[in-house]
Gaussian input, Z-matrix of N, CA and C with variables (Angstrom, degrees):
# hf/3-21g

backbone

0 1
 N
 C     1     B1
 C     2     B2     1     A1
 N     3     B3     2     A2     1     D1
 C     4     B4     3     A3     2     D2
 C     5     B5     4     A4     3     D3
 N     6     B6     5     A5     4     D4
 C     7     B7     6     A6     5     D5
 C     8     B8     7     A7     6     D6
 N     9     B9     8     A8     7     D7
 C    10    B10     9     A9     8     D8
 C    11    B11    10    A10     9     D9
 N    12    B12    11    A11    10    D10
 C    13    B13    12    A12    11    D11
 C    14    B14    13    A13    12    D12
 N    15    B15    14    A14    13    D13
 C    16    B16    15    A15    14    D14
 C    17    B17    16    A16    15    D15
 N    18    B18    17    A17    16    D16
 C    19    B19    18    A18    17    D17
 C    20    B20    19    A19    18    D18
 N    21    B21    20    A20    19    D19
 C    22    B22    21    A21    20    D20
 C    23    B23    22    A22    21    D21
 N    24    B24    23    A23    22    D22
 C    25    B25    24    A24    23    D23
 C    26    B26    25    A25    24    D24
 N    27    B27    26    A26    25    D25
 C    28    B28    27    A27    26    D26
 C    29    B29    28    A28    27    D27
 N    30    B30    29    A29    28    D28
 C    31    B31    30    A30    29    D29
 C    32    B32    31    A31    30    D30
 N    33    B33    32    A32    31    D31
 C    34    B34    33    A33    32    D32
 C    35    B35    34    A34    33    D33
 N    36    B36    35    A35    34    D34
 C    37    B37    36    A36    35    D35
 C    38    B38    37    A37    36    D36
 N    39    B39    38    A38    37    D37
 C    40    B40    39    A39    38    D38
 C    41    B41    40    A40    39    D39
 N    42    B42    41    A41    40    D40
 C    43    B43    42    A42    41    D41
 C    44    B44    43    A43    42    D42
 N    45    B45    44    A44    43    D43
 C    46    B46    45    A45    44    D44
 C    47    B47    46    A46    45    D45
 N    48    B48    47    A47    46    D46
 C    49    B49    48    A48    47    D47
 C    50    B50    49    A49    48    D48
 N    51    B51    50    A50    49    D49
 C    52    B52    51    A51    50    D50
 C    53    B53    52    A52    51    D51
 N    54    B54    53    A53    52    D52
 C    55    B55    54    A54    53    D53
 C    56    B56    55    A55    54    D54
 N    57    B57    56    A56    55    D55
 C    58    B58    57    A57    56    D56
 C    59    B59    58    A58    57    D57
 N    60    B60    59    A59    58    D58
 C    61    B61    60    A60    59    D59
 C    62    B62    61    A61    60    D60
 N    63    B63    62    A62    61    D61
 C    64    B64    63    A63    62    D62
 C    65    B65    64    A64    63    D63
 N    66    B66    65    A65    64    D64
 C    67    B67    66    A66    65    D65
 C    68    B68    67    A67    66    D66
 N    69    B69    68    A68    67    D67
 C    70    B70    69    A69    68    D68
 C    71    B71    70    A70    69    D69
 N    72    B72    71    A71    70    D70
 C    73    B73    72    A72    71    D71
 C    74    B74    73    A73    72    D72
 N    75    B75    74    A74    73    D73
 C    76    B76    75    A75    74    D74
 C    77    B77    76    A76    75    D75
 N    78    B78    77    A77    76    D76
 C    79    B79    78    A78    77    D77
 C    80    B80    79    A79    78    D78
 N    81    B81    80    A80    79    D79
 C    82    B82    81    A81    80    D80
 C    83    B83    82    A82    81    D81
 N    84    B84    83    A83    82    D82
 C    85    B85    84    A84    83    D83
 C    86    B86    85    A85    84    D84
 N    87    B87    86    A86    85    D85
 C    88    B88    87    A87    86    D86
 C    89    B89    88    A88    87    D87
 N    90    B90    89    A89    88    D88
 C    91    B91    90    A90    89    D89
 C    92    B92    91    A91    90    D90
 N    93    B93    92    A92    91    D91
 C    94    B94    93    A93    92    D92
 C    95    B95    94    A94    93    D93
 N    96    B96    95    A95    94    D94
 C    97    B97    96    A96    95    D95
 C    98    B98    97    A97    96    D96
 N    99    B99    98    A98    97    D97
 C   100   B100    99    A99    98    D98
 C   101   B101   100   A100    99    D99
 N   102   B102   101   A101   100   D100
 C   103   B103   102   A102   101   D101
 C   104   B104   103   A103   102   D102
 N   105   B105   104   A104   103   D103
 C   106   B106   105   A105   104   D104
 C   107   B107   106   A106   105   D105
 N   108   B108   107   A107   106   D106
 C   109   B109   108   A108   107   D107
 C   110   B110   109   A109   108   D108
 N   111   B111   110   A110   109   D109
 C   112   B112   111   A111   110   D110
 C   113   B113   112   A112   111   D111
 N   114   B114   113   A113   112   D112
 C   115   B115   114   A114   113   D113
 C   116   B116   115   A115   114   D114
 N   117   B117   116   A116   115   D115
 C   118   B118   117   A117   116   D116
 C   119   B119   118   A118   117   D117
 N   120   B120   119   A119   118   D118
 C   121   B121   120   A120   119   D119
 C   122   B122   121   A121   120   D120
 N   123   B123   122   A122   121   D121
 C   124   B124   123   A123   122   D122
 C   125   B125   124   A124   123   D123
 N   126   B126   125   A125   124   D124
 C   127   B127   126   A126   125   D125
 C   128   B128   127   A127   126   D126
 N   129   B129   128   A128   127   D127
 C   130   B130   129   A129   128   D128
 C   131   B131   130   A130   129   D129
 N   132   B132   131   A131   130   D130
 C   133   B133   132   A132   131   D131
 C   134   B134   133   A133   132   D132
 N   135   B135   134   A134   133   D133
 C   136   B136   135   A135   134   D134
 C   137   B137   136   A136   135   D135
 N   138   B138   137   A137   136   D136
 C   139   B139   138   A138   137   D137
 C   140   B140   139   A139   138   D138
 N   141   B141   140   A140   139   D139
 C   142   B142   141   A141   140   D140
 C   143   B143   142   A142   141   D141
 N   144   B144   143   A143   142   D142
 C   145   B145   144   A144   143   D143
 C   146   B146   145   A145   144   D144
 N   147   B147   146   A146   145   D145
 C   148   B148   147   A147   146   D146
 C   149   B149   148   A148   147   D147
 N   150   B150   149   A149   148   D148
 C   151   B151   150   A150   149   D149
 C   152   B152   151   A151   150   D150
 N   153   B153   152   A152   151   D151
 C   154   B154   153   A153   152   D152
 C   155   B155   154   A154   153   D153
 N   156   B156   155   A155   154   D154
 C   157   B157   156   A156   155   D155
 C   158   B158   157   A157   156   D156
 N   159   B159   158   A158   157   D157
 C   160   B160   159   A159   158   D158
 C   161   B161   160   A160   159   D159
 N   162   B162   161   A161   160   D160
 C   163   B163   162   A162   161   D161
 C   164   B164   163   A163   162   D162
 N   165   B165   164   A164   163   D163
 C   166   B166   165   A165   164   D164
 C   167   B167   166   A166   165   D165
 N   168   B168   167   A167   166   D166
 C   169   B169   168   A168   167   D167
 C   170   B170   169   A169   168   D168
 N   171   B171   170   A170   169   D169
 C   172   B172   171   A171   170   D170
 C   173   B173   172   A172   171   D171
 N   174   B174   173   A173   172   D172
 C   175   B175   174   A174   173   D173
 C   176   B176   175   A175   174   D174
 N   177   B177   176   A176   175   D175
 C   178   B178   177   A177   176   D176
 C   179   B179   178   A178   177   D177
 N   180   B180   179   A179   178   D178
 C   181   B181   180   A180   179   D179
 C   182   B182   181   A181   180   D180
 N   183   B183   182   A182   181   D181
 C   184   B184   183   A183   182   D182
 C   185   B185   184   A184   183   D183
 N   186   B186   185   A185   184   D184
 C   187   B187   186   A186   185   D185
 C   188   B188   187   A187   186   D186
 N   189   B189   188   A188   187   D187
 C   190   B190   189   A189   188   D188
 C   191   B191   190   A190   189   D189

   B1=1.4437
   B2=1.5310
   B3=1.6383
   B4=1.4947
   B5=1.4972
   B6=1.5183
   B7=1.4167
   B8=1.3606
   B9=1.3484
   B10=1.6590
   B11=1.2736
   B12=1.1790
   B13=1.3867
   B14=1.8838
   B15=0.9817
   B16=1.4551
   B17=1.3775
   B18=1.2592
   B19=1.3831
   B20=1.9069
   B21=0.7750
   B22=1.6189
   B23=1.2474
   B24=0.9120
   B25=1.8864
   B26=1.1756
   B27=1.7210
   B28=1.6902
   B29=1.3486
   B30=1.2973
   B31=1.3828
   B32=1.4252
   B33=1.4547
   B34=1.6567
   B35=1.6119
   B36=1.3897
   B37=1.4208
   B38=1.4490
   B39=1.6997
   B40=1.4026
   B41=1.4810
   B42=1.4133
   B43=1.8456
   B44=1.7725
   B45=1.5217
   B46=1.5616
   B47=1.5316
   B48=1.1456
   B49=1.0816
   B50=1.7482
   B51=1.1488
   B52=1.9360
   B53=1.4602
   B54=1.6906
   B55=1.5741
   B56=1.4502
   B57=1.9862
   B58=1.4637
   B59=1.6231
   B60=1.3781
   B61=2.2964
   B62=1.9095
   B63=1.3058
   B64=1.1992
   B65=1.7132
   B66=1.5490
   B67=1.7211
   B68=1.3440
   B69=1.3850
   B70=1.7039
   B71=1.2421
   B72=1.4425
   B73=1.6476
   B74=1.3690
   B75=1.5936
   B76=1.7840
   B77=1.3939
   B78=1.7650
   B79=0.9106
   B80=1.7491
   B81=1.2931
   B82=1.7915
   B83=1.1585
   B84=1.3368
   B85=1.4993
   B86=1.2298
   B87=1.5379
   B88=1.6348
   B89=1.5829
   B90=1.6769
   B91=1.5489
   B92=1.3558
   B93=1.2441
   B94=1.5721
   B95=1.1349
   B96=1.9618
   B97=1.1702
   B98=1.3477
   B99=1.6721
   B100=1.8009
   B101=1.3027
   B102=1.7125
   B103=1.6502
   B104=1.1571
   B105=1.3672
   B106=1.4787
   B107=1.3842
   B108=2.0682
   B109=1.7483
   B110=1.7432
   B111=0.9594
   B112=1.2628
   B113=1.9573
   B114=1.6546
   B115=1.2402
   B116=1.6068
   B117=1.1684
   B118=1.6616
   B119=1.5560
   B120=1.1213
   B121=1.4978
   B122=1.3463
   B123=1.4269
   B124=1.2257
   B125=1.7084
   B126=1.4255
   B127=1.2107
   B128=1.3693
   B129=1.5463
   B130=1.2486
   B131=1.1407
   B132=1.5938
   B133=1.1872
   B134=1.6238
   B135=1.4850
   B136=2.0218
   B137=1.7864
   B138=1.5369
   B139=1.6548
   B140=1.6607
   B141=1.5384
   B142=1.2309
   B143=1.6789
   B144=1.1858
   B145=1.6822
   B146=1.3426
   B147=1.2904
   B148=1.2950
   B149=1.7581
   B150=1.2451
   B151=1.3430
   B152=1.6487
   B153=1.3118
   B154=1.3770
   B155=1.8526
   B156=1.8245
   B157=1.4111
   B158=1.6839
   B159=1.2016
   B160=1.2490
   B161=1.8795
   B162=1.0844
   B163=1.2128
   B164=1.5477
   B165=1.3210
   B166=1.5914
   B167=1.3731
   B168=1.8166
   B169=1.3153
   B170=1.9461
   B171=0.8691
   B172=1.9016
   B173=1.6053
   B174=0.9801
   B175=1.7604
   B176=1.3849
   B177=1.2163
   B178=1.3287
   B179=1.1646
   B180=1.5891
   B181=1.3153
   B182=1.3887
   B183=1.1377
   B184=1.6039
   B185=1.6916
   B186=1.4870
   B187=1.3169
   B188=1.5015
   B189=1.1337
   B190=1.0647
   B191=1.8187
   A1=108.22
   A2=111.44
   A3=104.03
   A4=111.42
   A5=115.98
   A6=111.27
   A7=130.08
   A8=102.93
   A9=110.33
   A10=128.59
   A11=141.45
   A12=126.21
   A13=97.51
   A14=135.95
   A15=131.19
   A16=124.99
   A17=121.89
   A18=146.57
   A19=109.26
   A20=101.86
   A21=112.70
   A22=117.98
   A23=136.23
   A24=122.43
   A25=112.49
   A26=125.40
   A27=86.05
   A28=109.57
   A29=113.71
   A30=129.72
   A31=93.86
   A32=92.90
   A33=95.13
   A34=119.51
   A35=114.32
   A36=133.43
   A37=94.50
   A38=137.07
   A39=159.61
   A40=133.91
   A41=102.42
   A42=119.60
   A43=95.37
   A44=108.03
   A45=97.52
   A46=105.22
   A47=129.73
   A48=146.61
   A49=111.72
   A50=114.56
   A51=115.62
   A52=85.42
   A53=116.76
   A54=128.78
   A55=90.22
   A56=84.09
   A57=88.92
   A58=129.21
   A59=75.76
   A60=112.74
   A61=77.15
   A62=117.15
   A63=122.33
   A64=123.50
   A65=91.99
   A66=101.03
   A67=114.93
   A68=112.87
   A69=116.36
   A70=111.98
   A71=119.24
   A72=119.32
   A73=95.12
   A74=118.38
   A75=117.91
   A76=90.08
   A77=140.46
   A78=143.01
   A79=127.83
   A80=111.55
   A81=107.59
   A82=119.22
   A83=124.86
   A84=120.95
   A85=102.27
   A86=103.24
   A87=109.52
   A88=106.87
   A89=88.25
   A90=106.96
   A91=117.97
   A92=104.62
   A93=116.53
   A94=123.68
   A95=110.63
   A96=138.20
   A97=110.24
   A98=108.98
   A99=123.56
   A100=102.44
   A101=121.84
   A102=124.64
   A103=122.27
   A104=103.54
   A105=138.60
   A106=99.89
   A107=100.53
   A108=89.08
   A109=106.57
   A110=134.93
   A111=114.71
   A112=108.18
   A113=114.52
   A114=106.40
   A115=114.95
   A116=99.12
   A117=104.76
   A118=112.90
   A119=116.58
   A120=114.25
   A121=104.45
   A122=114.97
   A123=130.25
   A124=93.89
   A125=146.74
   A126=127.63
   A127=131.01
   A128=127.12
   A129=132.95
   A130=115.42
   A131=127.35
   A132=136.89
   A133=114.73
   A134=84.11
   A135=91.16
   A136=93.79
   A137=112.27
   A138=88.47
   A139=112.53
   A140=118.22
   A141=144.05
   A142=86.58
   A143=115.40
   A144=132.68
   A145=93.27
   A146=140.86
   A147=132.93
   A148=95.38
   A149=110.99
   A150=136.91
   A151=123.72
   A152=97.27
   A153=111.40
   A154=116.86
   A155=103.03
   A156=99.14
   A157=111.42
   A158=113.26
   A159=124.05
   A160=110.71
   A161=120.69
   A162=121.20
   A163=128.51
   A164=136.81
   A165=117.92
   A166=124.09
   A167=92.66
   A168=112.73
   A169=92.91
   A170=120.61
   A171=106.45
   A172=80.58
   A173=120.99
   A174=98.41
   A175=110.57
   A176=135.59
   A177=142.14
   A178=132.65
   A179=113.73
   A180=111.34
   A181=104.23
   A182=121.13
   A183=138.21
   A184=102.89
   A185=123.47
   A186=123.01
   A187=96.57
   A188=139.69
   A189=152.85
   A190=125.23
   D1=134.08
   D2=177.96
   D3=-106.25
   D4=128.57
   D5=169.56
   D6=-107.51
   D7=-1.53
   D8=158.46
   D9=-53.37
   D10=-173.47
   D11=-167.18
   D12=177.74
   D13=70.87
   D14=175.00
   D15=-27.79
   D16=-24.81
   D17=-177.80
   D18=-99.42
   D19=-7.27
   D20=171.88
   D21=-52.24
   D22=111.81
   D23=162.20
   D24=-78.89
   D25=20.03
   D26=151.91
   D27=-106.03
   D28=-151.43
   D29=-146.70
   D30=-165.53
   D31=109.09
   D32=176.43
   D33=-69.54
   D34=134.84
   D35=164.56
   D36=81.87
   D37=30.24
   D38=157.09
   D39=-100.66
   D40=-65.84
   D41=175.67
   D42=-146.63
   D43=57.34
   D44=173.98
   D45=135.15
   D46=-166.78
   D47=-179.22
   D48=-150.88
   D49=142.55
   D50=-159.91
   D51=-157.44
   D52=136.65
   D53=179.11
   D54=169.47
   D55=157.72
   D56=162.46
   D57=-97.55
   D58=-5.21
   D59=-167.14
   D60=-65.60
   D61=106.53
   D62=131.61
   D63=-28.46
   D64=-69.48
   D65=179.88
   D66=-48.80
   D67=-53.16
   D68=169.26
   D69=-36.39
   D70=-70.27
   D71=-159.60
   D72=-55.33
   D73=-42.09
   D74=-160.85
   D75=-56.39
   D76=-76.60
   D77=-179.52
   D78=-35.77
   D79=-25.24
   D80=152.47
   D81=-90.68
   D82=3.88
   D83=163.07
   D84=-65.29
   D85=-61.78
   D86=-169.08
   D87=-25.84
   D88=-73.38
   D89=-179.75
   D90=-17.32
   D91=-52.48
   D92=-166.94
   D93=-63.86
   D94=-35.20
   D95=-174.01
   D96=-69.69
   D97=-32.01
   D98=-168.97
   D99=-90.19
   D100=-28.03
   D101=175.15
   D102=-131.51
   D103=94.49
   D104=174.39
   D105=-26.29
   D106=-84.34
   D107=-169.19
   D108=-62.08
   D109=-58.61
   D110=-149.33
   D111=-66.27
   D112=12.14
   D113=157.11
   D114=-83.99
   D115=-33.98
   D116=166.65
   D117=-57.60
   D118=-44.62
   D119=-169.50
   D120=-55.87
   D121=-61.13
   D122=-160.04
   D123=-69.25
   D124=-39.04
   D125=159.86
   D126=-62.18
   D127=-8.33
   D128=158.65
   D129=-66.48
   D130=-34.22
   D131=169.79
   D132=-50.74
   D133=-53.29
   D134=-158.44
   D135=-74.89
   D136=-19.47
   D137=177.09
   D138=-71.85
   D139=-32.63
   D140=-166.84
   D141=-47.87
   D142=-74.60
   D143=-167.41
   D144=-57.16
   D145=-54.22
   D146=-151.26
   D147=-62.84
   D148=-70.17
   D149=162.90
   D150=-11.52
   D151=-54.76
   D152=166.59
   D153=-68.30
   D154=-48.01
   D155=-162.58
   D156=-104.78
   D157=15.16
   D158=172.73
   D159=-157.79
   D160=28.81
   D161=173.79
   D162=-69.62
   D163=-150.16
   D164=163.02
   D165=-68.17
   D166=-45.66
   D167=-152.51
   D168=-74.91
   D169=18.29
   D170=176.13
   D171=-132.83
   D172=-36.03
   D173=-174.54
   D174=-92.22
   D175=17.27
   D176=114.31
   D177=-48.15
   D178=-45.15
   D179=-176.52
   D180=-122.18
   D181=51.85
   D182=158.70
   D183=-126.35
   D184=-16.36
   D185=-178.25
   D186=-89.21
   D187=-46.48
   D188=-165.37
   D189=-63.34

C-alpha cells in the first residue's frame, strides 16, 4: 500500500509525517505520544499549511 502522495503539502518531520515505511510512521506516533509539545508544534504547523493551501482566501480565488 502506498501512502505517499507527491502532491501532498506536508513535509515530513514539519506539518505531519508522509512515508511509505509503515514502521516509520508507527515509530513517529510513538514519538509523538512521548513528546507532547513537539506534537503540538508539529500541529501548529499542519494548521499553518492547511490554512495557507486550502483556506478561504485561495478557494475564493481559485473559484473565481
Amino acid at each position: 500500500m502506498i501512502y505517499k502522495n507527491n502532491s501532498s503539502p506536508i513535509m515530513d518531520g514539519v506539518n505531519g509525517y508522509i512515508s511509505d515505511s509503515i514502521s516509520y510512521l508507527r515509530e513517529c506516533l510513538g514519538h509523538l505520544l512521548e513528546n507532547k509539545e513537539e506534537a503540538f508544534s508539529l500541529g501548529e504547523e499542519a494548521r499553518k499549511t492547511a490554512l495557507q493551501k486550502f483556506g478561504l482566501d485561495q478557494f475564493v480565488e481559485k473559484w473565481g
